[in-house]
C-alpha positions in Angstrom: -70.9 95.9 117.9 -74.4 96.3 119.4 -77.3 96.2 116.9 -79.5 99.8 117.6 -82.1 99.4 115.4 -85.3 100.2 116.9 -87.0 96.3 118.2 -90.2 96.5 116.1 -87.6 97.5 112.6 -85.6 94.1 113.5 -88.6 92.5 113.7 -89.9 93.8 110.1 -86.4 93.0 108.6 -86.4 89.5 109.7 -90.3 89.0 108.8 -89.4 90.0 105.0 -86.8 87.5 105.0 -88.7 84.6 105.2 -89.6 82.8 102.0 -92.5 82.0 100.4 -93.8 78.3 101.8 -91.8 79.0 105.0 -93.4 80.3 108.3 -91.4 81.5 111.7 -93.5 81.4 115.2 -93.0 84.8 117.2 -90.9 83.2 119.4 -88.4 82.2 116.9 -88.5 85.8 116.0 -87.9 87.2 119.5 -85.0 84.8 119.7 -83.5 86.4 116.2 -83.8 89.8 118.0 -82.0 88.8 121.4 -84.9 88.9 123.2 -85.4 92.7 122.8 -89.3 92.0 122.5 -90.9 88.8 123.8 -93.4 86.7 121.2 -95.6 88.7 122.6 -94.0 92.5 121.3 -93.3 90.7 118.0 -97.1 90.0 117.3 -97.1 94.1 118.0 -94.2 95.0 115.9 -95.8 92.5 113.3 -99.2 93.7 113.5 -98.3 97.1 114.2 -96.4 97.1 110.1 -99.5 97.1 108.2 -100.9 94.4 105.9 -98.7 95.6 102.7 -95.3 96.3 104.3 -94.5 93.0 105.4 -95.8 89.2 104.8 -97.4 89.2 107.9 -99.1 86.0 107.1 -95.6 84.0 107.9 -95.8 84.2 111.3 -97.5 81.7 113.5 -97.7 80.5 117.1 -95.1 78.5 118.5 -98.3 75.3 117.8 -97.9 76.0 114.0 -101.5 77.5 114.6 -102.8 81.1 113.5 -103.2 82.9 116.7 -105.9 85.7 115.7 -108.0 85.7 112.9 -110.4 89.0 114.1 -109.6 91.1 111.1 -109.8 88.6 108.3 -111.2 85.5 109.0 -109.3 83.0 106.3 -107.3 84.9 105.2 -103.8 84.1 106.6 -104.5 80.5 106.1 -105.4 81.0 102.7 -102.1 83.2 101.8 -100.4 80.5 103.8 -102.0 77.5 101.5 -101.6 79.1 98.6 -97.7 79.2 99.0 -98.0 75.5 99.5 -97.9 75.7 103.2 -100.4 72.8 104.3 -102.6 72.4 107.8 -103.3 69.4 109.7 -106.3 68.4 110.7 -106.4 70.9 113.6 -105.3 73.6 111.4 -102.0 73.9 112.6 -98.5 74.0 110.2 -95.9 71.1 110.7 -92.8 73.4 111.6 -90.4 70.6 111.3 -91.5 71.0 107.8 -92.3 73.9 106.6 -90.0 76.0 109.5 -87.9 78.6 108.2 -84.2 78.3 109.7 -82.5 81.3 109.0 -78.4 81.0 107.9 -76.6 83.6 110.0 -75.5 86.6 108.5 
């Protein structure tokens, strides 16, 4: 049976799922949601949730990097550090590492 939840709900769903120390690029996420949104419509649905709703801070670019950092400069990275999530030297997140891979439900 087709899933009819509204794309940008999916996307929220999925974004609460992933753990503390774990991150998921937007691409990963439009993947998870069959494509219904591209990377780019997942950085809407995730931005669009409000900082308290979800942990917005999970979700990187498919580099491991943080993609904006307008709004609060720091402060994803130091959410993302502070669950033990580290940064190389060009700031970006080892996704072999410290990837989220999702079982299937």
């Amino acid at each position: 049976m087709k899933d009819t939840t509204p794309p940008f709900e999916r996307v929220w769903a999925l974004v609460r799922r992933i753990p503390r120390g774990r991150v998921a690029t937007y691409g990963q996420l439009s993947e998870l949601i069959d494509r219904r949104l591209t990377p780019v419509g997942v950085g809407w649905a995730v931005r669009a949730a409000g900082e308290d709703s979800i942990p917005w801070h999970r979700v990187v670019n498919a580099r491991g990097g943080i993609s904006t950092d307008d709004q609060h400069p720091g402060l994803q990275r130091a959410l993302l550090e502070t669950e033990g999530v580290a940064f190389d030297a060009e700031g970006r997140i080892d996704l072999v590492k410290f990837g989220w891979r999702p079982k299937k439900r």
